[in-house]
N, C-alpha and C positions, 0 to 999 in steps of 0.2 A: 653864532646862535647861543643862546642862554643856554645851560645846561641846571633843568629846572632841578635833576635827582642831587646834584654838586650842592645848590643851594639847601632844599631840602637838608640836609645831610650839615650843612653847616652852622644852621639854624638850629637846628636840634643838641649840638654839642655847646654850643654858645648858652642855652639854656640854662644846659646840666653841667656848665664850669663853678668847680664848688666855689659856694659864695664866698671862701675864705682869699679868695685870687684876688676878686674887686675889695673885700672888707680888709683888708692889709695893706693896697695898696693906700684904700683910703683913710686911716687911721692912722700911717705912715706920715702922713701930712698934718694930722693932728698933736701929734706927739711932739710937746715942746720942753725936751729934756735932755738931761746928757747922757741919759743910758735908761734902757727898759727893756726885761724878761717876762712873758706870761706864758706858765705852763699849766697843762693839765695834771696836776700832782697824779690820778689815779694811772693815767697810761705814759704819764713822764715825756709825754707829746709839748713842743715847744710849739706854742700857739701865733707868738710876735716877738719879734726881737729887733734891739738897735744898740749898738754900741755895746756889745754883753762884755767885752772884756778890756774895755776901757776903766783906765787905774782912777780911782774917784776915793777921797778920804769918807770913810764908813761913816759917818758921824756915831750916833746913836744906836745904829744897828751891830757894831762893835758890843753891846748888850746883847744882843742874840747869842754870838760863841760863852760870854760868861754864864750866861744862864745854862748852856748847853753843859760845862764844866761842871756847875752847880747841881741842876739835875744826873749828872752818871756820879758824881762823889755822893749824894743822897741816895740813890740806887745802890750804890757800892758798900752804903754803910759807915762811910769815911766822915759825915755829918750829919746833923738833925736838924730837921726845921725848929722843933723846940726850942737850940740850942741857944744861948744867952750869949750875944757879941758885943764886944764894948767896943764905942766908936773911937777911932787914934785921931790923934792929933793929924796927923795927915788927912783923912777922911773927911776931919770937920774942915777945913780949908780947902777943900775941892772947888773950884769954881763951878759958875754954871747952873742947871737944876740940881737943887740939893731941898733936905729937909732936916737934917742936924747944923747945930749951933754950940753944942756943949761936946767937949771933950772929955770920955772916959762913960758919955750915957751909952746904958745895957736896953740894945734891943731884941725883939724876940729874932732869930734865923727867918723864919719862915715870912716875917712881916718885911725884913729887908728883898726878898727875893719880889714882894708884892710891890714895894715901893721901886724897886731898880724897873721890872716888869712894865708896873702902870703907867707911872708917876716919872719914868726915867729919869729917878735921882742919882747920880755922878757921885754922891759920898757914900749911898749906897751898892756901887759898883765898886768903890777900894774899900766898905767895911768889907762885904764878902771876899773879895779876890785877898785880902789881909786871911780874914778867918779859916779858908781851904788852902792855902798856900803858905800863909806867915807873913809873907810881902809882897806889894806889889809886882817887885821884878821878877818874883820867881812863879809867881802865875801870871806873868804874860808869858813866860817862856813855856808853859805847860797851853795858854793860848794858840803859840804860834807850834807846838808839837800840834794840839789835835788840828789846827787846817791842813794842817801837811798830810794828817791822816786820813782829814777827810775827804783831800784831791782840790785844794782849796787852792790851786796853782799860782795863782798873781795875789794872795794875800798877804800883807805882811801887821802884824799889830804890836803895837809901844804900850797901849793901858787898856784896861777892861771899861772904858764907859764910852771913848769916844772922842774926846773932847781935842780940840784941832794941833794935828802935829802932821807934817808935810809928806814924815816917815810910814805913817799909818794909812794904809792904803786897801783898797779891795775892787772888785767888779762886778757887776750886776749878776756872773754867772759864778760866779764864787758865792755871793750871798745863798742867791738862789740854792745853791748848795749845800750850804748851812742850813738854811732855815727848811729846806724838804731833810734828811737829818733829825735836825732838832724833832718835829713834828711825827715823822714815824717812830723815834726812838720814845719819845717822851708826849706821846698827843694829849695827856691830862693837862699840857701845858697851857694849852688853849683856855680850861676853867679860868686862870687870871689873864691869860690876855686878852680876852674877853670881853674882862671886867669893867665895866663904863668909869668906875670911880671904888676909892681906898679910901677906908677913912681911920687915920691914925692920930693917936692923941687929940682928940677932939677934932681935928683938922681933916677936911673934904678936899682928895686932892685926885682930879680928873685923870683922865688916859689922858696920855698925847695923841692917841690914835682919834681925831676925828671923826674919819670913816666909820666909827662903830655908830655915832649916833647919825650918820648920813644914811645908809645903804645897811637893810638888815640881811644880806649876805655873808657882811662882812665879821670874822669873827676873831681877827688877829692882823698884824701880830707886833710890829713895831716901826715908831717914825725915827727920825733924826736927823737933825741940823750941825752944821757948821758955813761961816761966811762961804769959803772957799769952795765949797764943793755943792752946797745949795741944800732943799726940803728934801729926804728922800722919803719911803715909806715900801716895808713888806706886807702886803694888803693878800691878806686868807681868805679865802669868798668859800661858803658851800650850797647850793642849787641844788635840790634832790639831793639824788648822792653821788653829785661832782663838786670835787673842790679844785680849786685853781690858786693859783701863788703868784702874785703880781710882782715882782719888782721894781721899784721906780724912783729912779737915781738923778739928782739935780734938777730941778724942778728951781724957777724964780722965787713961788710965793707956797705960801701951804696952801691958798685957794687953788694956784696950780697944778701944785702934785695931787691933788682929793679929786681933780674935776677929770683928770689926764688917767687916774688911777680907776676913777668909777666908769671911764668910757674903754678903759682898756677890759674890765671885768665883764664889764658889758659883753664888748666885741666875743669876750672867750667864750661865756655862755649861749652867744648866740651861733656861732661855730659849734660848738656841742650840738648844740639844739639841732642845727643844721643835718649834721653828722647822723643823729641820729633819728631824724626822719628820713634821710636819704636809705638807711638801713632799714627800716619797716616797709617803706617800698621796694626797695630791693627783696623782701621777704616774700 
């Protein structure tokens, strides 16, 4: 005999299983990448995860720690954006995105911080890691001190821009880590990752971050490429007053990672959202 109170009873719970059970499992299936973290930066609640600590070379996101170095040595007093950096010989030969050609031109500090930022120029990543260290080697090793500071456990980094070495490695939950960091210690940082576009010496030069002109959530913070390791992208989203921190590691194509990125932002605010209607009824 059917026991109608049993059914009742489980009909009801079926209801009230938070949508994040089904919306995970199905996004799971969507996610065509080799590693992905979404948190809720304000309750540090890990929203979706896959592969978080799978070794993947940073590309570009390797910019996030220099900027982080850049910002506490400007805090510290130890440089100025003012200050006048002349570009070395090494810097102008950087491969990759770049926007110097001349060896020994003076740029302003503050305008290299905007073009490494925006524009993720690579000769702008060794003029600075030159100007706050002296040389490259000895601010990468001031790099690989602050990951270890920051509990950055499976990072290891060889240059400040990225650019492909087999040695330079990181994980979706290492980034992540960084870049929540970066963001509490320094949040004005956002004013230029923000930024849709830089324009220096006559020259209009875009974000990499496509996401800013997709999706007006998005308000940061940095892409990067290498063959080997594929699109990735740290995608800042803020909704009311929730932000969330995408990570999103190995992607085929950048229409890939923008489409995988904007449905994972998706899903978080819709979990929030969730969250917090369940809470008003509950009330």
């Amino acid at each position: 005999m059917i026991d109608c109170k049993k059914i009742i009873i489980f009909f009801i719970a079926f209801i009230f299983i938070p949508i994040s059970v089904f919306a995970s499992e199905k996004i799971n299936e969507r996610l065509n990448l080799k590693a992905a973290l979404l948190v809720d930066m304000d309750s540090g609640e890990i929203l979706f995860k896959q592969n978080v600590d799978k070794l993947i070379q940073p590309a570009s996101l390797s910019k996030i720690l220099t900027l982080y170095l850049v910002n506490e040595d400007i805090r510290l007093g130890r440089v100025n954006p003012y200050d006048m950096v002349k570009t070395s010989a090494k810097a102008v030969k950087t491969k990759g995105s770049k926007i110097f050609y001349v060896e020994g031109e003076e740029v302003n500090f503050g305008d290299l911080i905007k073009i490494m930022a925006i524009f993720s120029a690579n000769d702008a990543a060794v003029a600075v890691a030159e100007h706050l260290a002296g040389n490259m080697e000895k601010f990468v090793e001031r790099m690989n001190a602050k990951a270890k500071e920051l509990g950055m456990k499976h990072s290891y980094f060889v240059n400040p821009h990225g650019l492909p070495d087999r040695h330079q490695l990181s994980t979706a939950r290492d980034i992540y880590i960084l870049s929540r960091d970066y963001l509490q210690r320094f949040p004005d940082s956002l004013k230029i990752h923000s930024a849709q576009y830089f324009i220096y010496n006559y020259g209009i030069y875009q974000n990499r971050n496509t996401l800013l002109q997709e999706n007006s959530d998005v308000d940061g913070l940095k892409t990067g490429y290498v063959r080997a390791a594929g699109y990735h992208v740290v995608a800042t989203a803020k909704r009311g007053d929730r932000r969330l921190i995408a990570v999103v590691l190995g992607a085929k194509t950048p229409k890939i990672r923008d489409s995988q990125t904007k449905k994972l932002l998706e899903f978080g605010f819709r979990i929030i959202n969730s969250k917090n209607q369940n809470s008003m009824v509950g009330a």
